[in-house]
N, C-alpha and C positions, 0 to 999 in steps of 0.2 A: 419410547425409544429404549426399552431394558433390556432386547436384543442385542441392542448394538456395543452395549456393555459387556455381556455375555460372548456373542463373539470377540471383541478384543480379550476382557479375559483368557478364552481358548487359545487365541492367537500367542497370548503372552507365556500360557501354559505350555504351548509346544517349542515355541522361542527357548524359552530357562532348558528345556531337556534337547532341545537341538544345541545348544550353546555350553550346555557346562559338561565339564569332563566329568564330572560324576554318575551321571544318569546317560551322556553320548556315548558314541562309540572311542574307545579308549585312546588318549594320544600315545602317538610310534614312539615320542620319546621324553618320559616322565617328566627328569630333572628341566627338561627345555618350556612344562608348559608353564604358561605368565597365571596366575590366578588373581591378578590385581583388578580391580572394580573397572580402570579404566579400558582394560583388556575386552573386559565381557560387555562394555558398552562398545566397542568399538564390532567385536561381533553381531552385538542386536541393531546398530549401527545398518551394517549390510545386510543381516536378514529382513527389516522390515523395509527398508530401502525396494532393495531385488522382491519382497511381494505386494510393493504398493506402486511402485511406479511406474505412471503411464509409459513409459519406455524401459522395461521390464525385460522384452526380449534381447536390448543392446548391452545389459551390464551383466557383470561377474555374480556371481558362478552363470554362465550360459545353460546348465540346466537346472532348472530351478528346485528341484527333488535334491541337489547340494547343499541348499542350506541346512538339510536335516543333520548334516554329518559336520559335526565339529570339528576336524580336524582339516577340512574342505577350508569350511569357515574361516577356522584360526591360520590355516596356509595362507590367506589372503590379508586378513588384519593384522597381522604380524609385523607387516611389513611396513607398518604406520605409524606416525607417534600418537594420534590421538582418532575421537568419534570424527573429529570436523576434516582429518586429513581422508580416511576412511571416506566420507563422502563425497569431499571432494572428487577422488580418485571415480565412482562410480559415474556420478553425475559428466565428469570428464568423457563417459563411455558413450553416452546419447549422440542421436541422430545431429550434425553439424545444424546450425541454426543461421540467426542475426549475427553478420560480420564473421563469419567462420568462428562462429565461438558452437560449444555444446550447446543443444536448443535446453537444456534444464539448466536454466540461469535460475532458477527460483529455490529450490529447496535447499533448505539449511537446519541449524542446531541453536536453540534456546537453551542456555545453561542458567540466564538469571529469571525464564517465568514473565520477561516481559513482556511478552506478545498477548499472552492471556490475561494479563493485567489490563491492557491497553484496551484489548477490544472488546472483551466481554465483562471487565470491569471499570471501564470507564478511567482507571487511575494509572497514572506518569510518573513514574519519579527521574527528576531533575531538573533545569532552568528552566526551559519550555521555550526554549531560541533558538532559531534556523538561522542559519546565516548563507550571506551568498559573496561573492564575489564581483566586483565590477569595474569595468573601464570607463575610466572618466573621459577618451573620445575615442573615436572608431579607429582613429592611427597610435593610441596608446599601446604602450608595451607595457605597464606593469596593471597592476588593479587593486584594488583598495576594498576593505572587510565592512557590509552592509549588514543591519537586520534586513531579512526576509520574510520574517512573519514569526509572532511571538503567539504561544496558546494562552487561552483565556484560563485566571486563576493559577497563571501559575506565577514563580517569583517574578523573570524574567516581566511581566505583568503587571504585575504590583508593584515595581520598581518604576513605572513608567516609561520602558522601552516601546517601542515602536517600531512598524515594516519603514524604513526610506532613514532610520539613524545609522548614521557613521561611528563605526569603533574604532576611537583612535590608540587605544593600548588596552589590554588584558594582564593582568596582575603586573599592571607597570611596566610589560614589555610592547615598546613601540614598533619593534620591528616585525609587524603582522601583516603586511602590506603580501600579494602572492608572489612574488618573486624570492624575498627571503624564507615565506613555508613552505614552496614548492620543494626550495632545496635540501627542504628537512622533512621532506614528506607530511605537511603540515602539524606535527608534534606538538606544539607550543599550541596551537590552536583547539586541535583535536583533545588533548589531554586536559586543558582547562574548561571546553566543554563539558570533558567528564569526569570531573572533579566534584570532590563536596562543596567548594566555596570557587567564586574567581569574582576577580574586582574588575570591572569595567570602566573603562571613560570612552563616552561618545558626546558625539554632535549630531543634534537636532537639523532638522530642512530649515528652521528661522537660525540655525548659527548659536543656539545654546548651548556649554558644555555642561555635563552632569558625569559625576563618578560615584558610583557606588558598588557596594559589597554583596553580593547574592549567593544563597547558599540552596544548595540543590533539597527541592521538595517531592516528596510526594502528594502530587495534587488532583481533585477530581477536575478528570479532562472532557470538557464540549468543546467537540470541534466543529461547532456552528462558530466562523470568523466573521460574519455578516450576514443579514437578510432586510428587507427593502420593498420597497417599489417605488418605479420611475413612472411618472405622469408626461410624455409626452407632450408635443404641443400642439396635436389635435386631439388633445386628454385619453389616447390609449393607454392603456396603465400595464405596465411591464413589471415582472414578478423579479426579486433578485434573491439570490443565495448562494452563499462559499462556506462549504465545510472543510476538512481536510482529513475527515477518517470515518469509516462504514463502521463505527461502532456499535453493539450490540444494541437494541434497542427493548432487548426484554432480557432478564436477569431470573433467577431461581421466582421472584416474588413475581414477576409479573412485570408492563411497562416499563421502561425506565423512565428518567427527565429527561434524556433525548430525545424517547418517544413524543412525550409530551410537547417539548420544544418544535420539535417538527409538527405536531398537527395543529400547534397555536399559530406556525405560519403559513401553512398552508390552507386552515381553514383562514384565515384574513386576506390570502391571495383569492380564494373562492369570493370570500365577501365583498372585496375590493372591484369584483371583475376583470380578474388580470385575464390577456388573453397570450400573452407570451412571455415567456419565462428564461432568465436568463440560470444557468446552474452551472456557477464556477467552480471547477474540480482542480485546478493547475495543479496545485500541492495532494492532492487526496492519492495517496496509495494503496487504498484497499482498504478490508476486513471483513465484515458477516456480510455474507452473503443474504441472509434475509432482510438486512437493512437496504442492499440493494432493491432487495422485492420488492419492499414496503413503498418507497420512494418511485417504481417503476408504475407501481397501479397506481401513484399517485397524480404521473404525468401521463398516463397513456389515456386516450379517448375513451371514451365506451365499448366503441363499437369492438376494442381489445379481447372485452371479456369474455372469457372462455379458449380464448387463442393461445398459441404456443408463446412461454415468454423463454425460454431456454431450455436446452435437454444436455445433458451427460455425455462425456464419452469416458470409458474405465477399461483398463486392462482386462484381461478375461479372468482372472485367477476373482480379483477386486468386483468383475462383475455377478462372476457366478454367485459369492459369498454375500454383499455385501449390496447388489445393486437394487433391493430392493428399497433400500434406504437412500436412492438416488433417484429418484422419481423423472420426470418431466414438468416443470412446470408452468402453470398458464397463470394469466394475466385476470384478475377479479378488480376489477374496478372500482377505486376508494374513492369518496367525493366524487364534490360535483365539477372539478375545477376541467373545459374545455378548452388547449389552446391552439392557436394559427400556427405558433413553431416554438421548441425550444429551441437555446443554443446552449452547447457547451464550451467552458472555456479551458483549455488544456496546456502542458506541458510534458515534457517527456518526464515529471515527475504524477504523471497521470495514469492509475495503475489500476488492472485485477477488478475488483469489483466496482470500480469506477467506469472502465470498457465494457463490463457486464452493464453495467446499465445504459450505457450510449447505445451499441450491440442491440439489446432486446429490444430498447423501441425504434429502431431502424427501421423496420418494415412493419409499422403501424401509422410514423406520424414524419412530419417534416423535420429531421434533426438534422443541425447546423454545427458545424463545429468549426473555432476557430483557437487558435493557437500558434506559438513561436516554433512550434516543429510536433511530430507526430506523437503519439503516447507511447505509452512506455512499450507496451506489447506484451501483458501476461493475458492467456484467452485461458489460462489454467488456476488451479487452488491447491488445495492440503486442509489437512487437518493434523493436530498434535495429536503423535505418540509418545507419552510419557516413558521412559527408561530409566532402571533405576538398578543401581549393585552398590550392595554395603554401602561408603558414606558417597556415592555420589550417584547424579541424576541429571538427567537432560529431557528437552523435549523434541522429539525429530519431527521437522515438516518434512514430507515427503512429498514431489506433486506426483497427485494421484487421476488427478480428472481435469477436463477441459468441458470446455460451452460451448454451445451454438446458436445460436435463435433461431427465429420460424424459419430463414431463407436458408436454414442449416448452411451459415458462414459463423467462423469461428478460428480460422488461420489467420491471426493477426499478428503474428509473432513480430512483427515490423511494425505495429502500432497505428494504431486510427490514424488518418489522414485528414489533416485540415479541410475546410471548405475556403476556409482563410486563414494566412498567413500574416500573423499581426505579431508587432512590439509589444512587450510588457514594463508596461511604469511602475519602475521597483519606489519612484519616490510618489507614489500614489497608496494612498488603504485602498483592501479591497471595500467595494461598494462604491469608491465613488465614481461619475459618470463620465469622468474624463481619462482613466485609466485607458490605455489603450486597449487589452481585449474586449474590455465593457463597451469603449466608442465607438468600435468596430462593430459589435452587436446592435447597439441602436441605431446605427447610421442604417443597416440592414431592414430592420425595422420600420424606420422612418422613410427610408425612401427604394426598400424594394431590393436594393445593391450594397455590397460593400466597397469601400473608397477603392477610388483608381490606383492609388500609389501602392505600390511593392512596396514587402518588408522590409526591403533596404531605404527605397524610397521615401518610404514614409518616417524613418526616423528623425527626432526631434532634437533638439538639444539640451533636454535629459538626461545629464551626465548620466543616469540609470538605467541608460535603455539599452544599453552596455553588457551586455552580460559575459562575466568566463566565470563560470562555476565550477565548486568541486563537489561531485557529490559525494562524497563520505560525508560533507558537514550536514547532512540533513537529518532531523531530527526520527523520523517517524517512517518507517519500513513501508516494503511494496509490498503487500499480500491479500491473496484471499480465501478466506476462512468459512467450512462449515464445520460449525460447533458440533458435538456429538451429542446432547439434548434437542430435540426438536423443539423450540418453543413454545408458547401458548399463540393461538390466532389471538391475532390484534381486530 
């Protein structure tokens, strides 16, 4: 892949002499130009933006031979405070999308490095706790602060938190319930998530209180939250697994322990003779794209191999330069595992390369999907551009490509679509069999149908079945990522 270094290089090369007044074409008026660092990122801001992005033709400068001229450039950025206002502005420009919003809800700016951290380093830094919101009954008007799912190894972890505990105050403040952080635009809540320390007291589903003190880590993160198998009881043996992030699975040295971790369960589901598989994605918002792959020949039949598992679409500038490092690719067949259906289990926090792999195996095998509403709807990716002047640095996702699979469908922008429409038991761990997306899956299994009763229908009295969420509390981002090293075949 030392091409694809060498072109970015270039790219960056012609970037500094389109962008700085030194080497551009001169500014009209000296004493006016900014030369401050944040300046010239907010120009490299819209120049890599306007030549990367799949909607290239809708945004500023309208002709793209403008970004050479600095003063074009700087006419536009000027008018910003910063890189992230800058993008905003662009991405604002794309074709109208979901809910009349701009269809480039995705690209954004990394100033702390986390994205790269996360996915192709496996490592987190902070509590490792999602939290949600819940109505304790369907005619409730206020709701009350739940774990949602804590990552393994991290404090939050180690402290012995749990998905279905009730927080009842945060560094000794009670009033976290969502009516008092709505009105503060959740502050209190938000800020001591992201703090170096916050004290908690919660309650346990047996009614135990515990308060302790956590201090935000940097930790190595497997987002393997469960894997299993269920024995039926005409002993068909059902495969289970919830991860919550596509992260890399090979690293400069080769494999990683996720790798590993995935072929310990999936060579046990082959051993076991599982013939259907459940793969819980709710929470998963993306990352490397070849972990999708990996996972995709994992589940797809045989008869897959050599067939289209997704192909590309790229701007024309992006495709001419660049598309030779975007190939097509088909589906090679790992193991031996054969099954009657997968099912996925979703949420509209279900994202990117998690739709890339429902997507691909669509039109090879039975996929089932069930979920409390549609996924999230990214059918596109990016990759980091690093940006860098004097002392400061970013890294721009731009999206740059979208997917297809073999029935060349790939307009999801409105998100996969249930097969079922089921409750989620926030006071259940994933894996076990009574969780509602889970019981829904078996019931399918076991007798052919899912239950009669509607999602409304079918709720419980599960204070937890409840939901009003906010999502900014969620820990862990929507994206999906192709790294700029090709990695080693696994």
């Amino acid at each position: 892949m030392k091409r694809w270094h060498v072109v970015v290089a270039v790219l960056f090369f012609v970037l500094n002499s389109a962008c700085s007044k030194k080497d551009g074409p001169a500014p009209d008026k000296e004493e006016q130009w900014d030369y401050s660092a944040e300046a010239y990122l907010k120009d490299s801001t819209l120049y890599y933006t306007k030549l990367l992005s799949l909607w290239q033709n809708y945004i500023d400068p309208r002709n793209i031979n403008d970004i050479l001229d600095s003063n074009k450039v700087r006419a536009i950025t000027k008018n910003f405070e910063d890189s992230e206002s800058v993008l905003d502005y662009l991405i604002g420009q794309t074709p109208t999308g979901v809910n009349n919003q701009p269809i480039d809800r995705f690209s954004f700016i990394d100033r702390e490095d986390a994205v790269s951290d996360e996915i192709q380093n496996a490592r987190v830094t902070g509590f490792g706790l999602s939290v949600i919101y819940l109505l304790p009954s369907a005619n409730a008007t206020n709701a009350d602060l739940y774990v949602k799912l804590v990552d393994r190894n991290s404090a939050a972890d180690l402290a012995g938190l749990k998905r279905g505990d009730k927080i009842l105050s945060i560094n000794g403040n009670t009033n976290i319930d969502y009516n008092s952080q709505r009105a503060k635009n959740f502050a209190d809540v938000l800020n001591a998530l992201y703090s170096n320390t916050i004290t908690l007291k919660w309650q346990t589903p047996s009614n135990e209180i515990i308060e302790k003190t956590l201090t935000s880590t940097r930790y190595n993160y497997n987002p393997i939250n469960a894997a299993k198998i269920f024995t039926l009881d005409n002993s068909n043996k059902v495969g289970y697994i919830a991860f919550s992030s596509f992260v890399s699975i090979v690293d400069r040295n080769g494999p990683t322990a996720l790798f590993s971790d995935f072929e310990q369960i999936f060579n046990t589901f082959e051993q076991q003779q599982v013939k259907d598989l459940i793969i819980d994605l709710r929470y998963n918002g993306g990352g490397d794209v070849q972990t999708a792959e990996y996972l995709a020949n994992r589940v797809a039949p045989a008869s897959a191999t050599g067939k289209r598992m997704y192909s590309y679409k790229l701007n024309t500038i992006v495709q001419e330069e660049l598309g030779e490092y975007f190939p097509a690719v088909n589906f090679i067949k790992r193991g031996n595992l054969e099954l009657n259906k997968v099912y996925f289990l979703v949420t509209s926090s279900t994202a990117s390369a998690s739709e890339l792999l429902i997507n691909s195996l669509a039109p090879y095998m039975d996929v089932q999907i069930i979920g409390s509403e549609n996924t999230y709807g990214k059918p596109v990716g990016f990759w980091g551009t690093p940006l860098k002047h004097k002392n400061k640095e970013l890294t721009l996702y731009v999206t740059s490509f979208q997917m297809f699979n073999a029935n060349n469908f790939g307009d999801y922008f409105a998100g996969l679509q249930p097969n079922k429409l089921a409750n989620e038991s926030f006071s259940k761990q994933l894996g076990d069999e009574t969780e509602g997306f889970i019981a829904e899956a078996l019931n399918h299994i076991r007798y052919g149908s899912y239950s009669s009763a509607s999602k409304v229908g079918a709720r419980s009295t599960d204070k937890t079945t409840y939901k009003l969420e906010h999502q900014a509390l969620d820990i862990h981002s929507k994206g999906m990522f192709k790294m700029h090293k090709r990695s080693p075949k696994l």
